[in-house]
C-alpha positions in Angstrom: 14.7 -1.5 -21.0 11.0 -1.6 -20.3 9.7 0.3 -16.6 7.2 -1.2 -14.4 5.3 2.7 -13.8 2.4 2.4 -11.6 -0.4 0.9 -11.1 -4.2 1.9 -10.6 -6.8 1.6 -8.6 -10.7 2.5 -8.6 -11.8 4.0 -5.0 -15.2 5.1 -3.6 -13.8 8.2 -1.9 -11.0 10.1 -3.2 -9.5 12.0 0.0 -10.8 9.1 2.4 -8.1 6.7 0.5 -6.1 9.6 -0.1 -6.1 10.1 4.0 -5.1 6.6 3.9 -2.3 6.2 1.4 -0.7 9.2 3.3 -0.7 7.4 6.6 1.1 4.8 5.2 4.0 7.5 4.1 2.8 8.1 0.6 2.8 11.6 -0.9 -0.2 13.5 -2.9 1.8 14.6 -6.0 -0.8 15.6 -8.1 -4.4 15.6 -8.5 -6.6 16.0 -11.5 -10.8 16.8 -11.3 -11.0 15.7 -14.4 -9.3 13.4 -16.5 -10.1 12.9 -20.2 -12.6 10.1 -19.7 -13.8 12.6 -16.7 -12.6 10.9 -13.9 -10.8 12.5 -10.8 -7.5 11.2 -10.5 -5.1 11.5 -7.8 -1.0 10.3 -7.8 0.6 9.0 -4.6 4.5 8.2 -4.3 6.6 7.4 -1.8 9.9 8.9 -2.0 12.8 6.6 -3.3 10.0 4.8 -5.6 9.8 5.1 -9.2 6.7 3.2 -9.1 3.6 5.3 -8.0 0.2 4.6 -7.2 -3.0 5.9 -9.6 -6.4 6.9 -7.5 -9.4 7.1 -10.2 -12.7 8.4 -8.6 -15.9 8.3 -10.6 -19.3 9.1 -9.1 -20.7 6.5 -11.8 -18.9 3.7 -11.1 -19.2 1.2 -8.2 -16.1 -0.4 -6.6 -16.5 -3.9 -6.4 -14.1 -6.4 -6.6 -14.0 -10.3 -5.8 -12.1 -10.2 -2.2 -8.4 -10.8 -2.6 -8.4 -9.9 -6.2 -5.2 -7.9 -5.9 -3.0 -6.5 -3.2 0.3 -4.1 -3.3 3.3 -3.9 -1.2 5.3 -1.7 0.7 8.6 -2.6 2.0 9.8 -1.0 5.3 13.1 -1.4 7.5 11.1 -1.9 10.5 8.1 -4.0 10.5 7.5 -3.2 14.2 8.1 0.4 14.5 6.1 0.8 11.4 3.0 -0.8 12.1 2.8 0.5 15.3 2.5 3.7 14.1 0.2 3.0 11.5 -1.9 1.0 14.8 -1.7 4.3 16.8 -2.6 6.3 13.6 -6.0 4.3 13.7 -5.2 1.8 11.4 -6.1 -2.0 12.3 -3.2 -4.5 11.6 -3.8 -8.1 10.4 -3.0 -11.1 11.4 -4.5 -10.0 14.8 -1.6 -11.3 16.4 0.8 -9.9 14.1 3.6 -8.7 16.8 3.6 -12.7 18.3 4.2 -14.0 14.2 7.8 -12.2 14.6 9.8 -14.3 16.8 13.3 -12.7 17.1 15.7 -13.0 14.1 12.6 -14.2 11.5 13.8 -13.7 8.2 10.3 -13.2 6.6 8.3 -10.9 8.6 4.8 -9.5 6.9 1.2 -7.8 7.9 -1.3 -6.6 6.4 -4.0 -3.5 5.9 -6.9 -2.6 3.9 -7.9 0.2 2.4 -11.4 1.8 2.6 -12.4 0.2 -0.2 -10.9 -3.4 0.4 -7.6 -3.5 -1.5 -4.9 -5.3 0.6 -1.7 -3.8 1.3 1.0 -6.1 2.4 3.5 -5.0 4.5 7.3 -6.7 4.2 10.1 -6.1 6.2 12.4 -4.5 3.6 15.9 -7.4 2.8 19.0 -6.0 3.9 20.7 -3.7 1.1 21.9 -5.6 -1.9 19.7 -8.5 -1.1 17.3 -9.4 -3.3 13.7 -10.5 -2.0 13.5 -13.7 -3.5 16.3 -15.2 -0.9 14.0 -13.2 1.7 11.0 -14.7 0.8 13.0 -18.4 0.9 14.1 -18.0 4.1 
């Protein structure tokens, strides 16, 4: 069986997106100052995930990316209660009028945030145990 492991991303500012990531829930579980191709390297994971997130920081490289290049996702069993926290934690929620997109009993609920350097992070209410996201995402 093959494992889907992590993925990574290039950031401006280590802690800044590592402040960041660890608003959203995610834990620091390591960090290297240098990597062998010299890079700083930090690994975020939030708990019940095998898959974990790869920060790479190097002075000499520039973070630039066409907008909406690429995006993760976090799934949460309260869309609501989740990004309001995030909101009072500083964080600005988009759609703007993301609260008003949930009408009660919406099967597909979503928002979104961007990190400091412009990677999206989509947030999906998380399907009911043993449901796949696929009929989710149909509804």
């Amino acid at each position: 069986m093959i494992y889907f492991l992590h993925t990574r991303i290039r950031v401006s500012d280590l802690d800044e997106t590592i402040a960041f990531y660890e608003k959203l829930g995610f834990q620091l579980t390591r960090r290297t100052d240098k990597s062998p191709a010299g890079n700083q390297l930090a690994f975020l994971e939030l708990e019940g995930s095998d898959h974990f997130l790869e920060l790479c920081y190097s002075p000499d490289f520039k973070v630039d990316f066409p907008e909406d290049l690429m995006h993760t996702a976090v799934g949460v069993p309260d869309i609501m209660e989740y990004c309001d926290k995030l909101e009072n934690d500083g964080i600005e929620i988009w759609p703007e009028d993301w609260r008003e997109a949930f009408p009660s009993g919406a099967k597909r609920k979503m928002a979104f945030v961007t990190d400091p350097d412009g990677y999206e992070v989509e947030i999906m209410e998380r399907a009911p145990q043993g449901k796949s996201e696929d009929s989710v995402l149909d509804n």
